[in-house]
Phi, psi and omega in degrees: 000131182260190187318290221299308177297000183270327175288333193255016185243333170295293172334311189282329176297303185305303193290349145321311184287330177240330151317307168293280195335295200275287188122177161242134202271113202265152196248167201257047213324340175300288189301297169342281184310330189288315188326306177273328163318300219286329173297322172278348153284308207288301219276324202290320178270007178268313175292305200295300182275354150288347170098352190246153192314196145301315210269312168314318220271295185288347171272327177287340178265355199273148190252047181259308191258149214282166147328074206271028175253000000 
């Protein structure tokens, strides 16, 4: 057996091991959808009292892009 499969059969263990440890976290399509319901009335009145569209709103928040004040 060389170095690399002994590194790599360690590797496949930690990660077995913190895996059983964190678990996977199942997600909640319900819970979701409220989620976004709820991003989307907020963004909708973040536009509505700034005067400004969605798609200005989402270009003025993209940090990708320069600063247009």
């Amino acid at each position: 057996m060389g170095l690399k499969t002994k590194e790599r059969e360690k590797k496949i263990k930690n990660f077995e091991y913190y895996r059983a440890k964190i678990g996977k976290k199942k997600k909640d399509p319900e819970m979701i959808e409220k989620m976004f319901s709820k991003l989307e009335t907020t963004l909708e009145k973040i536009s509505e009292s700034s005067g400004l569209t969605l798609d200005e709103l989402a270009d003025a928040l993209d940090p990708s892009k320069p600063f247009p004040f």
